[in-house]
N, C-alpha and C positions, 0 to 999 in steps of 0.2 A: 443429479446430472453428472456425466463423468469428465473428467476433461477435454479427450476429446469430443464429446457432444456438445459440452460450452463452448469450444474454440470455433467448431463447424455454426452455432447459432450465431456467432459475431462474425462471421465471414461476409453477409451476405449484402452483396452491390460491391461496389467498388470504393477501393481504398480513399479515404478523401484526399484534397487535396493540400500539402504542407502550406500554414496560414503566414502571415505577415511575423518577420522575425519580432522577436522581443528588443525591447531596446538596451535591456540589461540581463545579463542570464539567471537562469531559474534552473528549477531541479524537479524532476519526477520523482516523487520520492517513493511509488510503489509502481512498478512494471510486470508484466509475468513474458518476458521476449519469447520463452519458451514456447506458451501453448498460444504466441499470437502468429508465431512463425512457422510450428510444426508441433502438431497433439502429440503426435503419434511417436515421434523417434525423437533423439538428439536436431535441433535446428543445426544447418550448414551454418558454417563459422562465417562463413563470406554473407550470408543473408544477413547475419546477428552484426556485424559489424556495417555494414551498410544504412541498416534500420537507426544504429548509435547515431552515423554519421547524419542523415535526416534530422535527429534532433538537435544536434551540434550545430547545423544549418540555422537553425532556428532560433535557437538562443537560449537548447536545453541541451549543457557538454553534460551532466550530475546525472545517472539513474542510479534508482537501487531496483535492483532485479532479485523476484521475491518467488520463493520456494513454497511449494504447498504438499507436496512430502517427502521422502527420502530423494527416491531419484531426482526429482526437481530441485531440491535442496541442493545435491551433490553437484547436480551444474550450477546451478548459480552460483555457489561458492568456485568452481572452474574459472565460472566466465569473469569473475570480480578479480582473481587471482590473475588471468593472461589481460585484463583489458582495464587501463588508467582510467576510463568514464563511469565505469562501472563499480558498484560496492552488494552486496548480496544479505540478504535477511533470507533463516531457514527454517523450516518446522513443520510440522502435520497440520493441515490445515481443520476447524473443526468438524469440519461435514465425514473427513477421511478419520478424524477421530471416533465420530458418533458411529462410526460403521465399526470401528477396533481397531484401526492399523496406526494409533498409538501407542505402542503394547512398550514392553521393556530392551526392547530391541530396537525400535526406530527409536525411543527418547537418550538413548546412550549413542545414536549416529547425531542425534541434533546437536548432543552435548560439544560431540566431539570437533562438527563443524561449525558450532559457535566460538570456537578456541580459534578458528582459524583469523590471518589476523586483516583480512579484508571481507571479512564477517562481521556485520554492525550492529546486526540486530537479529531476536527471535521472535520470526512471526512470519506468516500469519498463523496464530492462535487465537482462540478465545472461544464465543458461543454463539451460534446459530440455532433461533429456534424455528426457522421457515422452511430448509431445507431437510432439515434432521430431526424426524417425530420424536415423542417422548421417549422410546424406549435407549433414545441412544445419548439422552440429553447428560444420563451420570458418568456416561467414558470422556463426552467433550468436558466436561468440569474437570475433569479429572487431570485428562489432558491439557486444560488451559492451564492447574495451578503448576503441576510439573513444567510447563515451558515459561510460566515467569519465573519459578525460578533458577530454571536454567538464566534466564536473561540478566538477574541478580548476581547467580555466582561468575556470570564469564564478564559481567558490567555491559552488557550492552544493554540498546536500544528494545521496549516491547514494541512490537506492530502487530492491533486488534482487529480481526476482524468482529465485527457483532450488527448484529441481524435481528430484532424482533428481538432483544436484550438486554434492553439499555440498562435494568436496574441490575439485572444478574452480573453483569461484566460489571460495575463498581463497589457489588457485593464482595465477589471476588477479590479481586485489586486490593478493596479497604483490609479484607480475610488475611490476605499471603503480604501484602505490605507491596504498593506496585513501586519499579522499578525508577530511577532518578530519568531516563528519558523513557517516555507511555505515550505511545500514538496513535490514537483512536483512527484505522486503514479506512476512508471511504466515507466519514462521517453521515449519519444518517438521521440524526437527533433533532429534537426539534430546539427553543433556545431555553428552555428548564434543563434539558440535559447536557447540553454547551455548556452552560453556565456551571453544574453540577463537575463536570469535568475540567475547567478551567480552572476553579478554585483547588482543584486536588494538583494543581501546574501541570497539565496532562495536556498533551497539543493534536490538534484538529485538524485532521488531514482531508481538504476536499477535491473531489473527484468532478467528471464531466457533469455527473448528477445538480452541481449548483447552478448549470445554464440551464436544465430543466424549466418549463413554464410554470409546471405545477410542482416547484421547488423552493414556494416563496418561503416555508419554513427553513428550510435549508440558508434561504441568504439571511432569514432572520437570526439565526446561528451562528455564521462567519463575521456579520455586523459588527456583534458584543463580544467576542474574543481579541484578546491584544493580539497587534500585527504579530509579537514573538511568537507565540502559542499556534498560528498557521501554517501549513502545509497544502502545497497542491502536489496532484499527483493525476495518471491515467487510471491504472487500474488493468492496463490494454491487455486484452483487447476487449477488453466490456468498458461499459458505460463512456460509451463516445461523447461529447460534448455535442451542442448545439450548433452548428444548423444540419451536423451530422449523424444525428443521432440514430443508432442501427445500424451502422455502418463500420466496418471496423476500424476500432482504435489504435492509436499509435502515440509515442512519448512525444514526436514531432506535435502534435495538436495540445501539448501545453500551452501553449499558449493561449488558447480561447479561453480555458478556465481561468489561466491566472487575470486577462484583461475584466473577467466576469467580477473576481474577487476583486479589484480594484476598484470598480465602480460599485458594489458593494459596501466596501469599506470607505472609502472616499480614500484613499491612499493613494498619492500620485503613482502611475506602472513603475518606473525607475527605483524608487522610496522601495515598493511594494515587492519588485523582483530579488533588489538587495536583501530585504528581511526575510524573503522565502529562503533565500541560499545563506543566508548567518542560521537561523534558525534550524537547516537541513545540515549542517557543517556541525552546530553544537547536540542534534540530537544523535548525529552517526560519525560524526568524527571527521576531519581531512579527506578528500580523494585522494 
């Protein structure tokens, strides 16, 4: 599916509406503002600033706004650079890899926008096997192990995407040597592969997907991970949280997941928002 046809599938009803602020602030640690505001073109700066401010409202000032190939890349790194809320992670994303447009020419623009110095992290990379049949599955390998280690030589942050992956994407990782901060985007594992990842000090990043009803794996996952090793995040405009689910997402609605991960974890919210934002601070650095 292309971006625009992703962005048009999460369009559909009406925006929900911003939930009860948090009591301590939090951080989205994966956004795509881009394809949740405008597939097609560059989003108006006035939309993209407004959307920030909803989450600011709320008690999420922290995104990281995340690139899935060159030109996406190239704004995010923009928007990170003119706006103090925001920090940008960049890269080919694997589905645009497994097609070829991680060739030697977008991995030397990733390189170069990983230099930048409100560039935190590279990703999303890694491997999808749901979307991208066999034939395309040796260009995404390929492409994963070139963008860790890009994320090795510039020190930043990796952010995975992985999809129908689990043992590939730690094969890899264990292969190239993963990176001192690894953040499994969206977590989707059940808790052998949390646990598998934990121990490698790799952090868990959850998505609206853990208020899911039939996500009991998923909280059995976030349970046994130490608070430091978690992250929440949107994902926006896919995988809306619960009681909205289908509806489209927005960094404003962290808060439903992180009060979900709370009562998950038993971590009082306040405890629980601090460690998401130390944790979000030590894997991408200062705002």
């Amino acid at each position: 599916m292309s971006r625009s046809a992703s962005a048009r599938a999460n369009r559909r009803g009406e925006p929900p509406p911003s939930p009860e602020p948090l009591p301590s602030p939090a951080v989205d640690s994966h956004t795509h503002l881009d394809i949740a505001l405008d597939s097609d073109r560059r989003p108006d700066d006035a939309a993209v600033d407004a959307e920030i401010a909803a989450a600011v409202a709320v008690g999420v000032p922290r995104l990281v706004q995340v690139g899935v190939d060159v030109p996406s890349s190239r704004w995010s790194a923009e928007l990170a650079a003119r706006h103090p809320n925001v920090l940008a992670a960049v890269a080919v994303h694997p589905n645009e890899a497994g097609a070829g447009a991680a060739d030697d020419a977008a991995l030397a623009e990733i390189d170069r926008l990983a230099a930048l110095p409100r560039v935190r992290a590279v990703g999303e990379t890694g491997l999808d096997r749901f979307r991208t049949g066999p034939d395309g599955w040796a260009a995404q390998e390929a492409s994963f192990r070139a963008h860790v280690q890009i994320a090795k030589e510039r020190g930043v942050a990796l952010v995975i995407h992985d999809r129908d992956a689990h043992e590939e994407i730690l094969r890899v990782l264990d292969d190239e040597g993963a990176p001192e901060h690894t953040v499994l985007h969206c977590f989707s594992g059940d808790a052998t592969f949390a646990r598998a990842c934990v121990e490698r000090g790799h952090v868990l990043s959850f998505a609206g997907t853990l208020t899911f009803g039939n996500a009991g794996y998923l909280r059995e996952a976030a349970a046994l991970a130490p608070v430091d090793q978690l992250l929440v995040e949107t994902d926006s405009p896919f995988l809306t949280p619960m009681p909205f689910r289908g509806r489209p997402n927005a960094s404003r609605l962290v808060p439903l997941t992180v009060r979900t991960l709370a009562e998950v974890t038993g971590v009082d919210l306040p405890e629980l928002c601090a460690a998401l934002t130390a944790t979000a601070e030590r894997v991408f650095g200062p705002w």
